[in-house]
N, CA and C atoms as an extended XYZ file, in Angstrom:
495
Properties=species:S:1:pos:R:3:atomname:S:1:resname:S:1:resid:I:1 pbc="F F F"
N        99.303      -37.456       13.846 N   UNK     1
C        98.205      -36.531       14.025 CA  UNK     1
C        98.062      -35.617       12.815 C   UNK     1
N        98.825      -35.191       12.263 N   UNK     2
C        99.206      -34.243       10.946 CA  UNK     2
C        98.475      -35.182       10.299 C   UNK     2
N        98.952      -35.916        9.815 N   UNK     3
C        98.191      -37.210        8.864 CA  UNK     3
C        96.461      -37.079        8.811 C   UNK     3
N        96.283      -37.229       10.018 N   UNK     4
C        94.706      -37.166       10.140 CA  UNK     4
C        94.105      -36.050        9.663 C   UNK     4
N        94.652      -35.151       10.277 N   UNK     5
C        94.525      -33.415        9.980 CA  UNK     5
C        94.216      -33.393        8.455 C   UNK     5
N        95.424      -33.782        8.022 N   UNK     6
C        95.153      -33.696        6.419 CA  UNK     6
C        93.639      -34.718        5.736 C   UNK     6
N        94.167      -36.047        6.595 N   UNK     7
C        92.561      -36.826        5.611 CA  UNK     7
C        91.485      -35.878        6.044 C   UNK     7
N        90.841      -35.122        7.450 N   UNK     8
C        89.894      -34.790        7.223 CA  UNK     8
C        89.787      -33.669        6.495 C   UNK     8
N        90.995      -32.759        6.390 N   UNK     9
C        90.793      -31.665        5.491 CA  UNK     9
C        90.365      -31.895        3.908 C   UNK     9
N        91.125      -32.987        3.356 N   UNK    10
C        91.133      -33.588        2.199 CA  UNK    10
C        89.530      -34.271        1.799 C   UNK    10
N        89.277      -34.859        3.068 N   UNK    11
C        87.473      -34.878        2.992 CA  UNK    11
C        86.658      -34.354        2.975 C   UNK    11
N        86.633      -33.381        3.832 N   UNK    12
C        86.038      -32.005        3.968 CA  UNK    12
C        86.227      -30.977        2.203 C   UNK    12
N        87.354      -30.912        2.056 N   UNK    13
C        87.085      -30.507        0.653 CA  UNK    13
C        86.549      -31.154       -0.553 C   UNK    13
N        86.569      -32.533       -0.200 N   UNK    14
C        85.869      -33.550       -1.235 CA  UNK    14
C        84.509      -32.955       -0.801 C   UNK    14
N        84.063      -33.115        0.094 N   UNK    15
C        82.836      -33.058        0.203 CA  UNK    15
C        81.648      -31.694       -0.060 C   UNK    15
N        82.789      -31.025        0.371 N   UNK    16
C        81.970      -29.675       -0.433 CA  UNK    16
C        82.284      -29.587       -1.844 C   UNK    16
N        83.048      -30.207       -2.658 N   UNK    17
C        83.161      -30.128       -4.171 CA  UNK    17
C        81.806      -30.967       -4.407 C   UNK    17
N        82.109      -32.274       -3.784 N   UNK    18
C        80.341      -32.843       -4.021 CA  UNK    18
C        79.317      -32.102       -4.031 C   UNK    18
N        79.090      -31.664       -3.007 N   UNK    19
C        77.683      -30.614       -2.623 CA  UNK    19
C        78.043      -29.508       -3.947 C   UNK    19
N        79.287      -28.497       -4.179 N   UNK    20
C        78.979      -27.864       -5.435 CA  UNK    20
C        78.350      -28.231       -6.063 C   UNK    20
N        78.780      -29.772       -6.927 N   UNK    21
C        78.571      -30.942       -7.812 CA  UNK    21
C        76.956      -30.483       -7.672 C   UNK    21
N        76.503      -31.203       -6.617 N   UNK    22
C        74.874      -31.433       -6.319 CA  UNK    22
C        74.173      -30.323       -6.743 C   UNK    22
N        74.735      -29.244       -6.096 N   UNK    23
C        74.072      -27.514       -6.234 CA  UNK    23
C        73.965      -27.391       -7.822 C   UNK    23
N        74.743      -27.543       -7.655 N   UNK    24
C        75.148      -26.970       -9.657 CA  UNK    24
C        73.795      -28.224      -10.457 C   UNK    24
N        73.786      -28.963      -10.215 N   UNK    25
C        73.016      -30.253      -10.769 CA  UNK    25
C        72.001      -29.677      -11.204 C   UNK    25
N        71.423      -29.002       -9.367 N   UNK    26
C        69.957      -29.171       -8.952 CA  UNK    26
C        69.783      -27.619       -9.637 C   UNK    26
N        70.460      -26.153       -9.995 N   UNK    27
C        70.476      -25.459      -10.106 CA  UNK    27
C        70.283      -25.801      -12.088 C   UNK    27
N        70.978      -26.813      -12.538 N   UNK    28
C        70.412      -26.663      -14.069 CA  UNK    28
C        68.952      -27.744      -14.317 C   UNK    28
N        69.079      -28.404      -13.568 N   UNK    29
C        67.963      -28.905      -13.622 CA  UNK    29
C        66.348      -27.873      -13.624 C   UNK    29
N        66.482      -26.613      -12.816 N   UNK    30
C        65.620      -25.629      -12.236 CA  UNK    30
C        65.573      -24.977      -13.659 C   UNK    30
N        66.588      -24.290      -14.338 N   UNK    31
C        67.101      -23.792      -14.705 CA  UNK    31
C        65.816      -23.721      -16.539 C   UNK    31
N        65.191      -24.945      -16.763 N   UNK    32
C        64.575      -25.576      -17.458 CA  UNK    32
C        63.303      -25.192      -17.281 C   UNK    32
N        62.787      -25.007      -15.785 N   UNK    33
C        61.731      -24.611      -15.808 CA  UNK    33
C        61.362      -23.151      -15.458 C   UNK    33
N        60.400      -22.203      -15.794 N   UNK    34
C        60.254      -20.676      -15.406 CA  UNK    34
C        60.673      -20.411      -14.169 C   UNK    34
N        61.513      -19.485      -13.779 N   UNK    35
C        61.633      -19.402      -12.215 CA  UNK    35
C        60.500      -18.578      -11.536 C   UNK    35
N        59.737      -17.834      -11.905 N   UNK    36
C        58.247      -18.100      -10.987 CA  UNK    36
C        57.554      -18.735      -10.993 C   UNK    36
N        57.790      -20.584      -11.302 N   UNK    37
C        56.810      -21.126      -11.495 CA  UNK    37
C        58.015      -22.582      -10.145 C   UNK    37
N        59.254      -22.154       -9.308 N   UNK    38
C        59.851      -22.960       -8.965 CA  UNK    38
C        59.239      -22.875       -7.672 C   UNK    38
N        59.042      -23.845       -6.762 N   UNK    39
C        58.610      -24.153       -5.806 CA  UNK    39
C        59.804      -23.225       -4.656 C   UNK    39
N        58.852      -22.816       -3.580 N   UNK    40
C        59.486      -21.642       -2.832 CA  UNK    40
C        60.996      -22.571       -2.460 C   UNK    40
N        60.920      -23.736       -1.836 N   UNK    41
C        62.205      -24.521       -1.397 CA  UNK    41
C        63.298      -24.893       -1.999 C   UNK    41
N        62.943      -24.724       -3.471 N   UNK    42
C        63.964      -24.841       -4.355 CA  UNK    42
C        64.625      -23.627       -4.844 C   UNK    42
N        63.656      -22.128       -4.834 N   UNK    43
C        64.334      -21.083       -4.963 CA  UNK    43
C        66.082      -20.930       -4.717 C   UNK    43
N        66.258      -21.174       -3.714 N   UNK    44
C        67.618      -20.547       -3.560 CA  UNK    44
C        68.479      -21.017       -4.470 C   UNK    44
N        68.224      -22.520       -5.298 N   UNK    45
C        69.206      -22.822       -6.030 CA  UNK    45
C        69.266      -22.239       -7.753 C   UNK    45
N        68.374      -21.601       -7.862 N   UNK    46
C        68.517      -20.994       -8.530 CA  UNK    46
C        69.734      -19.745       -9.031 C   UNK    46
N        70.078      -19.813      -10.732 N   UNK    47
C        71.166      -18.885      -10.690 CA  UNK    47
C        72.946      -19.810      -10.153 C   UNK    47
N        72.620      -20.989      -10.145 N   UNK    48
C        74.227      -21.511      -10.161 CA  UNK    48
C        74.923      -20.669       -8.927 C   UNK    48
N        74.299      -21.079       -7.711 N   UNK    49
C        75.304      -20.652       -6.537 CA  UNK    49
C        75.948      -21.450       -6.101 C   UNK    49
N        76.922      -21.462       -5.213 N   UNK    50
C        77.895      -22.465       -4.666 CA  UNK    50
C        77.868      -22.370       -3.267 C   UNK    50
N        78.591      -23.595       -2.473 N   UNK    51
C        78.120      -24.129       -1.392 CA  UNK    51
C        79.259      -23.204       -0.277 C   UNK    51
N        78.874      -22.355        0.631 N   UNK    52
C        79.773      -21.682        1.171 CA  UNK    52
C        79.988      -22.688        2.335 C   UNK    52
N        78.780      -22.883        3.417 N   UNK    53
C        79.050      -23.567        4.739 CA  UNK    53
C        77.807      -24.748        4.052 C   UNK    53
N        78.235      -25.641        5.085 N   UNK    54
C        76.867      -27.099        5.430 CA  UNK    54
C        76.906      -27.451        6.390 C   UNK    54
N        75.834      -27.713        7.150 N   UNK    55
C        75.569      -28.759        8.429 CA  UNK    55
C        74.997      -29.697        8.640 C   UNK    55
N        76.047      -30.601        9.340 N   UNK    56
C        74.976      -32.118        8.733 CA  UNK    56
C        73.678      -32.192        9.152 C   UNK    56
N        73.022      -33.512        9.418 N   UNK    57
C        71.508      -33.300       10.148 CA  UNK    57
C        72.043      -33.224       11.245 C   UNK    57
N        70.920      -32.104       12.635 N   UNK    58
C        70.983      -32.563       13.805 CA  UNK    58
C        69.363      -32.949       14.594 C   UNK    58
N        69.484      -33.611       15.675 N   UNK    59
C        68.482      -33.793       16.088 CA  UNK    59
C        67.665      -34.363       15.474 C   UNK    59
N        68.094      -35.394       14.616 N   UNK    60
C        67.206      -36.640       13.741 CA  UNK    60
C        66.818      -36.076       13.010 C   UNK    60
N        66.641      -35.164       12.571 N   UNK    61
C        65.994      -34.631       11.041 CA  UNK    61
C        66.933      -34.771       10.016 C   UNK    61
N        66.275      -35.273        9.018 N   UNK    62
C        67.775      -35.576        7.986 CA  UNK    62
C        68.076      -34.488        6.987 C   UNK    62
N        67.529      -33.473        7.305 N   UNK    63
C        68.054      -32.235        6.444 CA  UNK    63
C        69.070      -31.653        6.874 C   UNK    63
N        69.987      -31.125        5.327 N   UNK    64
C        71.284      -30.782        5.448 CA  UNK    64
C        70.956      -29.431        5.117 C   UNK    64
N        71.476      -28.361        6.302 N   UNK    65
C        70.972      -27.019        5.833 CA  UNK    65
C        72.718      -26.605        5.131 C   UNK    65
N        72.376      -26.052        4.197 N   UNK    66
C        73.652      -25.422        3.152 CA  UNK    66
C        73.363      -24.078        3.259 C   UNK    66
N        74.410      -23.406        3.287 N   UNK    67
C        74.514      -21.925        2.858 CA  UNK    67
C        75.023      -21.446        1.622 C   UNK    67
N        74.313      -20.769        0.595 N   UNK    68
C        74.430      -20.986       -0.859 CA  UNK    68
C        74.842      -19.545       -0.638 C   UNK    68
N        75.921      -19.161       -2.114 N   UNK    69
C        75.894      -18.168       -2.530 CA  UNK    69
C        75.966      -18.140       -3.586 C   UNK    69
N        75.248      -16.967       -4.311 N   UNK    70
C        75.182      -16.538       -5.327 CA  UNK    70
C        76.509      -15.443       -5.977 C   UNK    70
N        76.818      -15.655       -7.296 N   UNK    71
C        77.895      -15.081       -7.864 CA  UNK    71
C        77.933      -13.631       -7.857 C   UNK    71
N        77.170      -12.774       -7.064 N   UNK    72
C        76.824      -11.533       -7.146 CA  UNK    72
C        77.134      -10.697       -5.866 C   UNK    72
N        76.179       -9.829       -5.540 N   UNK    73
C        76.380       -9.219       -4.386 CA  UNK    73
C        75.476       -9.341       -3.391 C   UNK    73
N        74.789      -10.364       -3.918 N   UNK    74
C        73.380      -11.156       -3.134 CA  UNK    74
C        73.929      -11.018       -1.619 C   UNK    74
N        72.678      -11.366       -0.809 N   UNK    75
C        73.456      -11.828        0.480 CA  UNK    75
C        73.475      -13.741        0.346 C   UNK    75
N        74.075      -14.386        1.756 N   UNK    76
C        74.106      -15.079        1.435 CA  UNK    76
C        72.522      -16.105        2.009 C   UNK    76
N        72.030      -16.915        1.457 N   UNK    77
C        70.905      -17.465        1.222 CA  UNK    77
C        71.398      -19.080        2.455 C   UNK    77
N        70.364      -19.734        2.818 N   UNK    78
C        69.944      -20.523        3.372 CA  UNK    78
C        68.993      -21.728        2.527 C   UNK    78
N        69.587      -23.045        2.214 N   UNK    79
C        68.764      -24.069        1.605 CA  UNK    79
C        69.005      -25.219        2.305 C   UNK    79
N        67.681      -26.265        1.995 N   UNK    80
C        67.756      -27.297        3.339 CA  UNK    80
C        67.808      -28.728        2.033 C   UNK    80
N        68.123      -29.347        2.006 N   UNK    81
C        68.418      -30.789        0.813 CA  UNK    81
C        68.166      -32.195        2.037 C   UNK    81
N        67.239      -32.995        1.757 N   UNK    82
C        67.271      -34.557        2.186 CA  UNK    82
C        68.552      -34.940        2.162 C   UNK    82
N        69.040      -35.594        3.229 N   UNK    83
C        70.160      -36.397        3.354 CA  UNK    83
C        70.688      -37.318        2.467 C   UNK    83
N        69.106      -37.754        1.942 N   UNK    84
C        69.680      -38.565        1.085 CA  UNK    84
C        69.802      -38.697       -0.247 C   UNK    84
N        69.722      -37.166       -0.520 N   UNK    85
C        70.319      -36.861       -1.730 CA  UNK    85
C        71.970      -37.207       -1.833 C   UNK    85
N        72.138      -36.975       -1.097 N   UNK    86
C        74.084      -36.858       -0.917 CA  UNK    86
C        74.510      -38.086       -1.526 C   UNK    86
N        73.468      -39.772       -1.367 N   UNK    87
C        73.880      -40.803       -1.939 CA  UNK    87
C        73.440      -41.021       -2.831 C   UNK    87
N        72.384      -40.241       -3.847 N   UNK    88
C        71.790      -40.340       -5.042 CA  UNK    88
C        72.596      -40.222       -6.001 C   UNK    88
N        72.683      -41.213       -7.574 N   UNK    89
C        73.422      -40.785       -8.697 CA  UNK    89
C        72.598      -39.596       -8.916 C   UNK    89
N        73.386      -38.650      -10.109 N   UNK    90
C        72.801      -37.547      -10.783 CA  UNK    90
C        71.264      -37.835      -11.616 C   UNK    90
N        71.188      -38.937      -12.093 N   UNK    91
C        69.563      -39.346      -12.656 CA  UNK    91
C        68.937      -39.128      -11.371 C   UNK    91
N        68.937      -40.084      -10.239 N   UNK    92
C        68.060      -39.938       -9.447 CA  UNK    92
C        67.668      -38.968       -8.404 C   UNK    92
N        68.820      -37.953       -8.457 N   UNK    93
C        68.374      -36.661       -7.849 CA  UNK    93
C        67.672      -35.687       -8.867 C   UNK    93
N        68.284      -35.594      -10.370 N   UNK    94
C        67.326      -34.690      -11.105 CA  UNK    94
C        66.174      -35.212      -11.179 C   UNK    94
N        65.376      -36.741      -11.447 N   UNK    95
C        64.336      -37.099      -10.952 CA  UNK    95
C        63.755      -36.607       -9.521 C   UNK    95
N        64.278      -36.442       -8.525 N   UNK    96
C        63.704      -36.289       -7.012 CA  UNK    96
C        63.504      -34.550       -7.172 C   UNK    96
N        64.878      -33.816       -8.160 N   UNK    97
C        64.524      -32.426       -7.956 CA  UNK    97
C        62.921      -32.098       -8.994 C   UNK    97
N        63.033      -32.710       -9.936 N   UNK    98
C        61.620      -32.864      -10.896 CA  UNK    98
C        60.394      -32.893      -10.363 C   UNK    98
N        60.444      -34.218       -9.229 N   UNK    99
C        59.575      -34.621       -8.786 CA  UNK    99
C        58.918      -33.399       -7.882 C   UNK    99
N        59.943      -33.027       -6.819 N   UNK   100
C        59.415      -31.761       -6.071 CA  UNK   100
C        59.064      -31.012       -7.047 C   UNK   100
N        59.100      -30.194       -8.378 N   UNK   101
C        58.644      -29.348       -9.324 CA  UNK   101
C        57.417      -29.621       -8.943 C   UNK   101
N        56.595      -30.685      -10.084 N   UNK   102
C        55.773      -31.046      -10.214 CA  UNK   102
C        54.605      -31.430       -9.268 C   UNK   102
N        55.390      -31.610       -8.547 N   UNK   103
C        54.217      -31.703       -7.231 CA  UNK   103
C        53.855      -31.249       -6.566 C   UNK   103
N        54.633      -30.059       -6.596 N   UNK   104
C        54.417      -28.396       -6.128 CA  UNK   104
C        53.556      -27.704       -6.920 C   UNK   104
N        53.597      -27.844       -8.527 N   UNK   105
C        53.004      -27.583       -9.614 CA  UNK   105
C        51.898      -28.159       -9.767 C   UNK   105
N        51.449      -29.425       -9.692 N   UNK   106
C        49.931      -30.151       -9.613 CA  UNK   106
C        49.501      -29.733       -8.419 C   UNK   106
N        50.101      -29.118       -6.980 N   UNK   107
C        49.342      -28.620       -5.830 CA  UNK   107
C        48.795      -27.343       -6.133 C   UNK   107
N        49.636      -26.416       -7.225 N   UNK   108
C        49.269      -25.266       -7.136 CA  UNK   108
C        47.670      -25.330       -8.188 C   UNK   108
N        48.171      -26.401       -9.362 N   UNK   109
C        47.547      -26.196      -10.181 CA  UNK   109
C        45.626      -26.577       -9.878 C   UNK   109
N        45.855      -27.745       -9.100 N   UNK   110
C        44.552      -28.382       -8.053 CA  UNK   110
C        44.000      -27.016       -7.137 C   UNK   110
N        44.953      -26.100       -6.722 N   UNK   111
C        44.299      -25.336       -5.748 CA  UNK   111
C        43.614      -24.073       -6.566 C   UNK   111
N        44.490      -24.119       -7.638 N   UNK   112
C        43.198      -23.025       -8.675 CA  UNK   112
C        42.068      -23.443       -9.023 C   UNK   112
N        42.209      -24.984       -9.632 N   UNK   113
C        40.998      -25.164      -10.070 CA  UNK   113
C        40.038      -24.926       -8.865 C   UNK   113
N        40.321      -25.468       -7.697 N   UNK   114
C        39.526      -25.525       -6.894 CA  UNK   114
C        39.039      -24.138       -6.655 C   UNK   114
N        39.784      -23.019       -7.024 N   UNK   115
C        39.398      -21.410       -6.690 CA  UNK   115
C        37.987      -21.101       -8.199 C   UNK   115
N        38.779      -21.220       -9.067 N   UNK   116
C        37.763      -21.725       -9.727 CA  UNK   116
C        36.558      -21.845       -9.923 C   UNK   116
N        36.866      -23.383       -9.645 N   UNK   117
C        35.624      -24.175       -9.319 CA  UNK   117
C        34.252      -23.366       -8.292 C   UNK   117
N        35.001      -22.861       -7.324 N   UNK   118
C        34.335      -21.694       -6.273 CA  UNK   118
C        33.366      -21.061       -6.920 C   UNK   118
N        34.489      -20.338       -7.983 N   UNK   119
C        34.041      -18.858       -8.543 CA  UNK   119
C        33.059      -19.045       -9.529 C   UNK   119
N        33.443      -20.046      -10.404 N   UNK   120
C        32.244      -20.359      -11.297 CA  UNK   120
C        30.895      -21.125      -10.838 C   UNK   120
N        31.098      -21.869       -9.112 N   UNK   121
C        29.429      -22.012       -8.978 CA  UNK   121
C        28.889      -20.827       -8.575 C   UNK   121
N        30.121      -20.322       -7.824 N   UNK   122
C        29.487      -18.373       -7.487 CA  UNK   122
C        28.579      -17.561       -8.516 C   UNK   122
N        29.401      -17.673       -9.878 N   UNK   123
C        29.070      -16.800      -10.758 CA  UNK   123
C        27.337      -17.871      -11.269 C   UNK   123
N        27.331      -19.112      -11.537 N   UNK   124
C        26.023      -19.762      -11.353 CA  UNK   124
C        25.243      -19.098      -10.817 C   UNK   124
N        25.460      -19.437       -9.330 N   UNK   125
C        24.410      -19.099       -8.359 CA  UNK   125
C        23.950      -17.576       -8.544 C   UNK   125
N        24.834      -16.584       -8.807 N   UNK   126
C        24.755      -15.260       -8.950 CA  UNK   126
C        23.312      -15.263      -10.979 C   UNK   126
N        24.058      -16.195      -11.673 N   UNK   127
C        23.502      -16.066      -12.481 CA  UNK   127
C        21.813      -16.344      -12.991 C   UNK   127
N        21.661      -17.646      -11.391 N   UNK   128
C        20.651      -18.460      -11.507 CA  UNK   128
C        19.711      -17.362      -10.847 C   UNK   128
N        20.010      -16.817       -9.371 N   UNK   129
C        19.222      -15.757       -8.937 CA  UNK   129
C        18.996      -14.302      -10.223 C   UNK   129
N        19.716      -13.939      -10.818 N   UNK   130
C        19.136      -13.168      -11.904 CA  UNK   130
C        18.507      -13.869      -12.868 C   UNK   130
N        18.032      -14.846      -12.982 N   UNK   131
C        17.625      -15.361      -14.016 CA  UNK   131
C        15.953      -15.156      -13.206 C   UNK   131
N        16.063      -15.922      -12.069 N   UNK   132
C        14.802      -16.015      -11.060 CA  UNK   132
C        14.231      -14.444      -11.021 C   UNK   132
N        15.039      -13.558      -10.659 N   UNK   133
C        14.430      -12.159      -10.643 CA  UNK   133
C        13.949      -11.441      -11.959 C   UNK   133
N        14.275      -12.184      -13.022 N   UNK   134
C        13.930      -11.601      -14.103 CA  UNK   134
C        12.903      -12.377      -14.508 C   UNK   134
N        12.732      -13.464      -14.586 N   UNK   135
C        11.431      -14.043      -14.276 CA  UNK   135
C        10.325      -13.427      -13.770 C   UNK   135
N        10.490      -13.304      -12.835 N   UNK   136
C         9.345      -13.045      -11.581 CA  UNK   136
C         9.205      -11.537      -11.922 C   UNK   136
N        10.143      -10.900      -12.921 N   UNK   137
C         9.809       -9.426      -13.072 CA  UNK   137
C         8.839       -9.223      -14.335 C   UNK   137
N         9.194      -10.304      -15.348 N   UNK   138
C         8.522      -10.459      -16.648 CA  UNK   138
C         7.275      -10.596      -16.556 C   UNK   138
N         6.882      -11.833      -15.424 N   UNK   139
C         5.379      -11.967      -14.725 CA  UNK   139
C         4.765      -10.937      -14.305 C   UNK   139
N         5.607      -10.114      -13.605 N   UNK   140
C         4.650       -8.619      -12.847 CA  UNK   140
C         4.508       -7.544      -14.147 C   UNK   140
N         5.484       -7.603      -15.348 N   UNK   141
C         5.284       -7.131      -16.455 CA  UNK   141
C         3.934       -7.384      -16.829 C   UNK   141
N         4.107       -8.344      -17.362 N   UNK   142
C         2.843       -9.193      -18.097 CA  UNK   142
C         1.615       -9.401      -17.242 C   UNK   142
N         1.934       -9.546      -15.957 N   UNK   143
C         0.447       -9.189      -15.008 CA  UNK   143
C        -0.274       -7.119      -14.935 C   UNK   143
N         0.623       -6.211      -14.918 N   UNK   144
C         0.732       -5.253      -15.418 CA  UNK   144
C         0.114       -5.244      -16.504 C   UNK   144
N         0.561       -5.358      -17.762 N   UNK   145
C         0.321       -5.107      -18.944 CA  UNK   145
C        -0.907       -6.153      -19.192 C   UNK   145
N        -1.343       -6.895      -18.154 N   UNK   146
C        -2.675       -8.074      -18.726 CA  UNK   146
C        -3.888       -6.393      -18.052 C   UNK   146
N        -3.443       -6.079      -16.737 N   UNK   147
C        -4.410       -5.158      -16.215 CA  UNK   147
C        -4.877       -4.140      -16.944 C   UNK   147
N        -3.662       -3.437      -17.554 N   UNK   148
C        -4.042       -2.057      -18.495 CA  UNK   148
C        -4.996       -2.574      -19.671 C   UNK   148
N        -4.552       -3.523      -20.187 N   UNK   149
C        -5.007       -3.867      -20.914 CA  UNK   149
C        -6.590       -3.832      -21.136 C   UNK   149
N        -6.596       -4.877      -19.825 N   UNK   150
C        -8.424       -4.946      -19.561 CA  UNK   150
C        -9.068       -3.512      -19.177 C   UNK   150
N        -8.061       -2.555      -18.428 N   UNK   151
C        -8.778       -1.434      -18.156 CA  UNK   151
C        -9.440       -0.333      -19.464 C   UNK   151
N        -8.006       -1.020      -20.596 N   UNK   152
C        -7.970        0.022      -21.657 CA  UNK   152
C        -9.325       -0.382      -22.259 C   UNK   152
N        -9.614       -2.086      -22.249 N   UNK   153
C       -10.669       -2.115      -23.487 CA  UNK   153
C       -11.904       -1.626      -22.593 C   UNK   153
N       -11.986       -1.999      -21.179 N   UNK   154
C       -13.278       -1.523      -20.611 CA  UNK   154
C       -13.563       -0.084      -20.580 C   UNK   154
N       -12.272        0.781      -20.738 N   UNK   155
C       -12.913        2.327      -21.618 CA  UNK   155
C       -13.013        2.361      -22.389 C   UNK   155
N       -12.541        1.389      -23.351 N   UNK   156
C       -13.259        1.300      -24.923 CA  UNK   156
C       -14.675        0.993      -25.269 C   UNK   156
N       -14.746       -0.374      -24.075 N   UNK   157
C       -16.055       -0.362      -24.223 CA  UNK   157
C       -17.242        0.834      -24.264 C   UNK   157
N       -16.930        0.903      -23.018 N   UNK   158
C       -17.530        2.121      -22.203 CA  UNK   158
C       -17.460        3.421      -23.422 C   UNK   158
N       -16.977        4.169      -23.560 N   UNK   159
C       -16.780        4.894      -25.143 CA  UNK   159
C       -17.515        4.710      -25.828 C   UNK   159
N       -17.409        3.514      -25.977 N   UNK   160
C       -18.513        3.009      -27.944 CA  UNK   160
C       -20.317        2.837      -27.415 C   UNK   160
N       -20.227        2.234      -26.021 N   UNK   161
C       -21.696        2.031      -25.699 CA  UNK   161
C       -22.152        3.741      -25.084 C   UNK   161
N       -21.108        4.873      -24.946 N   UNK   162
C       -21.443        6.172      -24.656 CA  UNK   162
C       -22.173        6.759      -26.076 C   UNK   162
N       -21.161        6.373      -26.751 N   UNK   163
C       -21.211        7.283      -28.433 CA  UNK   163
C       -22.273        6.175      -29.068 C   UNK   163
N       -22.758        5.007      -28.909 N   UNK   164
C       -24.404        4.410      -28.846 CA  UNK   164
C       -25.519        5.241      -28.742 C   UNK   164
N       -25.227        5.406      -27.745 N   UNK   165
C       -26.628        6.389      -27.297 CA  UNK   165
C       -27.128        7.476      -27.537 C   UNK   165
């Protein structure tokens, strides 16, 4: 029974040296890109923390929730990793941690344009209606200024055929 005791202890510490391993990976991998620009789920690994507790998946979900800490006086943080990271070489998890970057990053970057996109038919439409009102104001100008006009010369007239007579 001792025997056993020991393999699972001996596993159990393998296995959280792994998960360090992983943390630490996924933490320089981050590390590369701005950290306000890291996707909220990857936050915690930020800053090279280490793996205090883990739980495997329960209830069919294959996420492994880890409890990270940071080298400081942080409290301690909560992060959730695919299961099946645990069997990934190091290429193919810094690929999978990349991948989440980026695709977090083309979501954000798609949802500006699309704000954008908003704002500048806004500012159009805003621009096209002043264009229309200034129009239609130039006309009442120029319909204005056609009236005085005619009024001015018909007292001119009127004037010159007075000073006629």
């Amino acid at each position: 029974m001792k025997h056993k005791t020991t393999e699972i202890v001996d596993a159990t510490i393998q296995l959280f040296a792994e998960l360090d391993e992983m943390v630490g990976l996924i933490s320089r991998v981050l590390a590369k890109f701005p950290a306000e620009t890291v996707p909220q789920r990857l936050k915690p690994f930020l800053g090279s923390p280490s793996v205090v507790f883990a739980r495997p998946p329960m209830n069919g979900d294959s996420e492994i929730v880890l409890q990270l800490e940071q080298h400081s006086m942080m409290p301690k943080i909560q992060a959730r990793i695919p299961g099946e990271w645990l069997m990934m070489r190091q290429s193919e998890l810094t690929a999978a941690v990349r991948e989440i970057y980026w695709d977090n990053k083309e979501h954000s970057l798609r949802r500006e344009l699309t704000r954008l996109g908003k704002s500048i038919g806004d500012h159009n439409r805003q621009a096209e209606h002043h264009r229309v009102r200034a129009s239609e104001a130039r006309r009442e100008y120029d319909r204005l200024a056609a009236g005085i006009r005619r009024r001015s010369a018909r007292k001119n007239r009127a004037a010159e055929e007075d000073s006629d007579d």
